[in-house]
C-alpha positions in Angstrom: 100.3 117.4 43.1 101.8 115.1 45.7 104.9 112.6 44.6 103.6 109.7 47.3 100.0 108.7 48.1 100.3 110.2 51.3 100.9 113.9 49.7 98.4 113.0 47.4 95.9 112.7 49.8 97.1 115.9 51.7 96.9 117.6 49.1 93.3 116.4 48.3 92.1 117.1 51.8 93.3 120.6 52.1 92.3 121.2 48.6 95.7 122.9 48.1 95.0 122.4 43.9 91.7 124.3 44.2 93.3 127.5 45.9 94.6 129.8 43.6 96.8 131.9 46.1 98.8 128.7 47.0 99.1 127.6 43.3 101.1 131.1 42.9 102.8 130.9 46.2 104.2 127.2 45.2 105.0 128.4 41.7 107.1 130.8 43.2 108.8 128.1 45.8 109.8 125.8 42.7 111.7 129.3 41.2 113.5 129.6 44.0 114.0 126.3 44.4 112.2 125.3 47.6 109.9 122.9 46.4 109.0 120.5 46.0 112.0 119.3 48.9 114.2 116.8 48.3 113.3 114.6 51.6 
């Protein structure tokens, strides 16, 4: 989920939260430490 409203929306409007393939992809990023990024 996004941190500002801006992300929020983004998120919303891409439907990023409703695609399981990026769910996985972005659980892997926040392993390795890529997300979410610090600016």
């Amino acid at each position: 989920m996004g941190k500002t409203p801006t992300g929020r929306a983004t998120v919303k409007a891409l439907h990023l939260s409703d695609d399981a393939d990026a769910l996985e992809v972005r659980s892997y990023w926040v392993i390795a430490g890529w997300h979410p990024p610090e600016n």
